[in-house]
C-alpha positions in Angstrom: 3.0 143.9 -10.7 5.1 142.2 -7.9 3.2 141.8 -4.8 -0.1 142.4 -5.6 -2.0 143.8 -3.2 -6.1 143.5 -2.9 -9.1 144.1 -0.6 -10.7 140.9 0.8 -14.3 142.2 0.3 -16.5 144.3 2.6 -16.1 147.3 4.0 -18.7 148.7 6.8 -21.7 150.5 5.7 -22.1 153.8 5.4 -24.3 155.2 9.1 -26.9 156.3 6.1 -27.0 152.8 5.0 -27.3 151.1 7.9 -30.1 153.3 9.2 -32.2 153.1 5.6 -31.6 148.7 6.1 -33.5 148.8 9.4 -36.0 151.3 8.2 -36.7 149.4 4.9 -37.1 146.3 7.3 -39.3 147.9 9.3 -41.2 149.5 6.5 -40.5 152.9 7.2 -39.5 153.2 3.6 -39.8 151.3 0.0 -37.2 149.9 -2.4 -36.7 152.4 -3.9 -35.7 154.7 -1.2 -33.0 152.4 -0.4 -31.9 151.5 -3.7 -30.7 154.8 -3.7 -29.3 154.8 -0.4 -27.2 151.8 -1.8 -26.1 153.4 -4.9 -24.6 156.4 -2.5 -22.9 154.0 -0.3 -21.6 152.2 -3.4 -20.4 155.6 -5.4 -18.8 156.7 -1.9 -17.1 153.4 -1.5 -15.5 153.7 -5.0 -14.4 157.1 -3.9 -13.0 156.6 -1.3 -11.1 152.7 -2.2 -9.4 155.0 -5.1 -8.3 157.2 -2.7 -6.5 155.2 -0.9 -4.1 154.3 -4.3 -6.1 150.7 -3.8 -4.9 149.4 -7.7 -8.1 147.1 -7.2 -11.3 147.7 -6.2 -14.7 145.6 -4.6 -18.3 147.5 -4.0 -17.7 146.8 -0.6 -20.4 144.6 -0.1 -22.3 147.6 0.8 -25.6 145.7 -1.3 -25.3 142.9 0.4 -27.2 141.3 3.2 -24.1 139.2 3.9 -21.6 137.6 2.4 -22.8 134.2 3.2 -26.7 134.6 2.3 -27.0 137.1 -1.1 -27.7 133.7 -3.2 -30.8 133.4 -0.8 -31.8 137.2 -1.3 -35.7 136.8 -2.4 -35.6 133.1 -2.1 -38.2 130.8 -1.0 -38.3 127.2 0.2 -36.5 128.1 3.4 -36.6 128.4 7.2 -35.3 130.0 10.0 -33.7 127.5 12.0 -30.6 126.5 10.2 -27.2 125.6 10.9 -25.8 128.3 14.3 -22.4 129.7 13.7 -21.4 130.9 17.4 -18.6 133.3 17.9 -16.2 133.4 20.6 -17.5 136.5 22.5 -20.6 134.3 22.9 -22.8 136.1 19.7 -23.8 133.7 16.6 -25.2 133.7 13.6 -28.0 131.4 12.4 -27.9 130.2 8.7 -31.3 129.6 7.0 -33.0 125.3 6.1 -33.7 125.1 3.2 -37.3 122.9 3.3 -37.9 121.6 -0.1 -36.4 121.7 -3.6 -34.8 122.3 -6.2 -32.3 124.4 -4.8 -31.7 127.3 -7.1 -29.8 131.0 -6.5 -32.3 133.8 -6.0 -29.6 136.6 -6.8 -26.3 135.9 -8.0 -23.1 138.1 -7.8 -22.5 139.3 -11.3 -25.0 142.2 -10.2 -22.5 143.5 -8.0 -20.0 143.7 -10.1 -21.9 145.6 -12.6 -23.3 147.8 -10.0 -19.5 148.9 -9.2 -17.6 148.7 -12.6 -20.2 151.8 -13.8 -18.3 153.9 -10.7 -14.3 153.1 -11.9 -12.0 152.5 -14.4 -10.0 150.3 -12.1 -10.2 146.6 -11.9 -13.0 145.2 -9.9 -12.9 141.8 -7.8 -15.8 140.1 -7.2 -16.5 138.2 -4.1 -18.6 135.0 -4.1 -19.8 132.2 -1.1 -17.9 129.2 -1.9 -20.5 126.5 -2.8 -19.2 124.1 0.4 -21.1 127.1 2.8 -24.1 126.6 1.1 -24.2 123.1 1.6 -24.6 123.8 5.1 -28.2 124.5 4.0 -29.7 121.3 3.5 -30.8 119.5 7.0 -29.8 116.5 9.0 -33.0 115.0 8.3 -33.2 114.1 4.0 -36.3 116.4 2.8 -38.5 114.4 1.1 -38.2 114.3 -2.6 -34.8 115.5 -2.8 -32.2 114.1 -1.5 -28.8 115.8 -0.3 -26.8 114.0 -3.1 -29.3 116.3 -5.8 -29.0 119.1 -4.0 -25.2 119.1 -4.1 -25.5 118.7 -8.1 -28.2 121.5 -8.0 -25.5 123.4 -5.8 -22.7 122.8 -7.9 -24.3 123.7 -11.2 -25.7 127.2 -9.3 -22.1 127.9 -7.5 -20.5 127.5 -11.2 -22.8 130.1 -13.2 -22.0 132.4 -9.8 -18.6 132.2 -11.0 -18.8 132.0 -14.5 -21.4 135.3 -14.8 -18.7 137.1 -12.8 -15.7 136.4 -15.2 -17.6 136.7 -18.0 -18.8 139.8 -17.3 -15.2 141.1 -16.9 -14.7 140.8 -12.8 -10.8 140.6 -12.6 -11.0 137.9 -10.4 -13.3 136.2 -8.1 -12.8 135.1 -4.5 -14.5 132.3 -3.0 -15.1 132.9 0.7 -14.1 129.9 2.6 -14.3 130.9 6.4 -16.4 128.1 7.0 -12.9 125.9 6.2 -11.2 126.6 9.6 -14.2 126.2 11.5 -15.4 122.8 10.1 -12.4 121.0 12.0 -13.9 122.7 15.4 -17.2 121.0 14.0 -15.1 117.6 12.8 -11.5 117.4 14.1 -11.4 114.4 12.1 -11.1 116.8 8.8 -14.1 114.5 7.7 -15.8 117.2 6.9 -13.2 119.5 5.8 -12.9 117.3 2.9 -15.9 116.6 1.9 -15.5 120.7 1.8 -12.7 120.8 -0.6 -14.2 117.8 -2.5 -17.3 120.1 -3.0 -15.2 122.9 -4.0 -13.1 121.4 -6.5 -16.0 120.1 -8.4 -16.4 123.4 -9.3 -13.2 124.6 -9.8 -12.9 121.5 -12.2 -15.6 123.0 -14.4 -13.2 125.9 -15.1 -10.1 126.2 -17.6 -6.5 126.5 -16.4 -6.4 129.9 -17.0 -9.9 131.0 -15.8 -8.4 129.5 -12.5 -5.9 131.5 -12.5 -8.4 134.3 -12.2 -10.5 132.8 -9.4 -8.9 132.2 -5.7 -10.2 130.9 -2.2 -10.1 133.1 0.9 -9.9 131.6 4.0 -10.2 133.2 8.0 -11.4 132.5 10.9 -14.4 134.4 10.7 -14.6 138.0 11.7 -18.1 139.7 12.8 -18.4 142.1 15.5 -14.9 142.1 16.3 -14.5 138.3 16.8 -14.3 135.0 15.5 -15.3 131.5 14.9 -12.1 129.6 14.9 -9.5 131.4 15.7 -8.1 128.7 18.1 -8.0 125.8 15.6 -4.3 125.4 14.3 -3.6 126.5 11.2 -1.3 123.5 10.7 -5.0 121.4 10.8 -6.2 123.6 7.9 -3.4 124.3 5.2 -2.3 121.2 3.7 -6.1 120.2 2.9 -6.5 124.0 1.8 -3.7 124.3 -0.5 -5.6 121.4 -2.2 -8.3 123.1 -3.8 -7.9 124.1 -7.5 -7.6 127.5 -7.1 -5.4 129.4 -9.2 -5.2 132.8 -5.4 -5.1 131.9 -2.2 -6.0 134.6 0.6 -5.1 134.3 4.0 -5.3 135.8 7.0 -2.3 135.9 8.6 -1.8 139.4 10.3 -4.0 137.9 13.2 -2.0 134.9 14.0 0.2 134.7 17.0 3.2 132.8 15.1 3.3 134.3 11.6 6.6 132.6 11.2 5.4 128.6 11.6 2.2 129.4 9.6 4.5 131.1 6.6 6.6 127.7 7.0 3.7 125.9 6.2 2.7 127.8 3.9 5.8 127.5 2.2 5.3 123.4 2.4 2.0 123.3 1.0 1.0 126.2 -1.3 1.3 124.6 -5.2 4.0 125.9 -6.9 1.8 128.3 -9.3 -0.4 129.7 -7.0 -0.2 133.5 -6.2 -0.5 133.5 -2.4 -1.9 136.5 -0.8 -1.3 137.1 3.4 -3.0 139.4 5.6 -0.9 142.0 6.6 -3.8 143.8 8.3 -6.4 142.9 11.1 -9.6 144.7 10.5 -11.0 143.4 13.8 -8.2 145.5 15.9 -9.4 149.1 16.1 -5.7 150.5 16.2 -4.7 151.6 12.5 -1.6 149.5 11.4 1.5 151.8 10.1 2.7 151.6 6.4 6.1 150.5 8.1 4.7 147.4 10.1 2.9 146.5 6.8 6.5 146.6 5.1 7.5 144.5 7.6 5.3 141.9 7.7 5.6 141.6 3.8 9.1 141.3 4.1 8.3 138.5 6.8 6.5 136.8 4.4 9.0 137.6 1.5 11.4 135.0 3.3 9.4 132.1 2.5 7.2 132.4 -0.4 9.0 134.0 -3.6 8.4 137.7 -4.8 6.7 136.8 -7.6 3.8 134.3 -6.0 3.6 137.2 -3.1 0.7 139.1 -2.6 -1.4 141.3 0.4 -4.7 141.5 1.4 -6.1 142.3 4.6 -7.3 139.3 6.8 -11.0 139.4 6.4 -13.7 141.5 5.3 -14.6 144.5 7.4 -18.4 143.9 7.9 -19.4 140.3 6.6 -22.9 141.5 7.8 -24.5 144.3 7.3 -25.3 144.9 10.7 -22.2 144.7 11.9 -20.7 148.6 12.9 -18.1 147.8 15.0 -15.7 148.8 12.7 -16.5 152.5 11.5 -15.4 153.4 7.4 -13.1 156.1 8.3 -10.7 153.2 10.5 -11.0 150.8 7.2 -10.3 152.7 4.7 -7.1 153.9 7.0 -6.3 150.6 7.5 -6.6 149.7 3.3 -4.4 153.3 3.0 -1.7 151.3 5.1 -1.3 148.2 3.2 -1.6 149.7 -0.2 1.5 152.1 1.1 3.3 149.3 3.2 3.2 147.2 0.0 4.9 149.8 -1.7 7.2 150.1 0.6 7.9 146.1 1.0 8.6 146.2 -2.9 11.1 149.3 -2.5 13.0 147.5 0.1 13.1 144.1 -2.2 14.2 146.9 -5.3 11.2 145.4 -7.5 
């Protein structure tokens, strides 16, 4: 299909949900109670995505804690007081230390898929935390007995089998979320880090075949939890070029959210490798208005102007509720705003007669 169009990853948790989290937190009820609250939420997500004429489907996250932490689900070895991530409307949130090692993955994605792909027929992404987040684990101070350079082999080797699990067990692609990208150059404007990042990145990519790369992509935003974000300010012309480096065969990027479209598509443009399939945003799930299928249209076309047809694809910025806490956006506004890009797609391809 020409312009492809796909979900980024979560969508907000059903009210039922949220409520059984903080009661099973709480110890109000036991696992099992909300393992079937999650199996609900997950069945009604399904529903609902193939509803909308969505030609992919994700579980929504809705079994996640977060997007960032599920590797850490169960884990031990860690601490409270890790890396802060603070938001613009003054909120943050605080990443676990990890205290001793070996550093292995607690949970790893491949359960989500399978928890899904029992509910559809369609094809199911898979979203997975690039390894270069987790890295922000391991503290300023070397733990003793393991040093950072063997906890970014331990890293790498865990990030691949997150991958690999997920393609072989049939996932039609898998996303590496790479928010933490825009915001390392607010941490480092020197890109220092940034590149140490994609260095991280690529020595998993690397581990991968041509064509399994063509099934795995990087998304990239500038964070989006409770209706704001990390690194919103930091020019996209600081990010891209060192982005469109990383071996990835997708690229996702928010783009409906920018102020200029136009320069960022011209860098785009510049930078994206020839065969990469390069999906933009075309909708902003942290602005409560529902977008029309007819601005959607037009914002593909936007893009259509500067990245060919066939490399083209649509997605929405970010994820709708990285965390599950996070109900600022209700389901019924998502969902609208997925019905709107699946139909504005269709619309963009009508107007380019493919």
């Amino acid at each position: 299909m020409l312009i492809p169009t796909e979900p980024i990853g979560s969508i907000p948790r059903s009210p039922e949900l949220v409520e059984g989290l903080s009661a099973f937190a709480s110890g109000r009820i036991g696992q099992a109670e909300l393992d079937a609250l999650t199996q609900k939420a997950i069945a009604d997500t399904i529903s609902r995505f193939e509803a909308t004429g969505s030609p992919v489907v994700t579980d929504g996250e809705q079994a996640k804690s977060s997007f960032a932490t599920y590797p850490l689900d169960g884990a031990t070895s860690l601490a409270g007081d890790g890396a802060v991530i603070p938001f613009a409307d003054g909120h943050s949130r605080q990443l676990p230390r990890l205290t001793e090692g070996p550093f292995r993955y607690a949970s790893f994605a491949e359960k989500y898929f399978r928890g899904v792909s029992q509910h559809t027929d369609l094809p199911v992404k898979q979203a997975v935390i690039a390894p270069s987040a987790l890295s922000l684990l391991y503290p300023a101070d070397e733990i003793a007995g393991y040093s950072r350079d063997e906890f970014l082999a331990d890293l790498a080797d865990q990030s691949e089998a997150d991958i690999r699990r997920c393609l072989d067990a049939g996932a039609s692609s898998v996303q590496l979320d790479f928010t933490e990208g825009r915001l390392s150059l607010k941490l480092d404007p020197s890109r220092g880090l940034l590149r140490s990042f994609v260095e991280l990145n690529n020595e998993v990519l690397d581990r991968f075949s041509a064509e399994e790369r063509r099934r795995i992509g990087v998304h990239t935003c500038p964070g989006g939890d409770q209706d704001s974000t990390h690194s919103l300010d930091i020019d996209y012309a600081e990010l891209l070029p060192d982005l469109f480096s990383l071996h990835a065969g997708r690229f996702y990027l928010q783009l409906a959210s920018e102020p200029d479209r136009e320069r960022v598509l011209r860098i785009i443009a510049e930078h994206a490798p020839a065969d990469a399939q390069v999906f933009v945003g075309v909708i902003d799930p942290i602005d409560p208005r529902v977008e029309t299928p007819e601005e959607v249209r037009d914002r593909v076309l936007e893009a259509a102007r500067h990245i060919p047809a066939d490399r083209l694809g649509t997605c929405d910025d970010c994820g709708f509720s990285p965390f599950a806490d996070d109900t600022s956006t209700s389901r019924d506004t998502a969902f609208a705003k997925i019905t709107a890009r699946v139909q504005g797609t269709a619309l963009a391809r009508e107007a380019l007669g493919i």
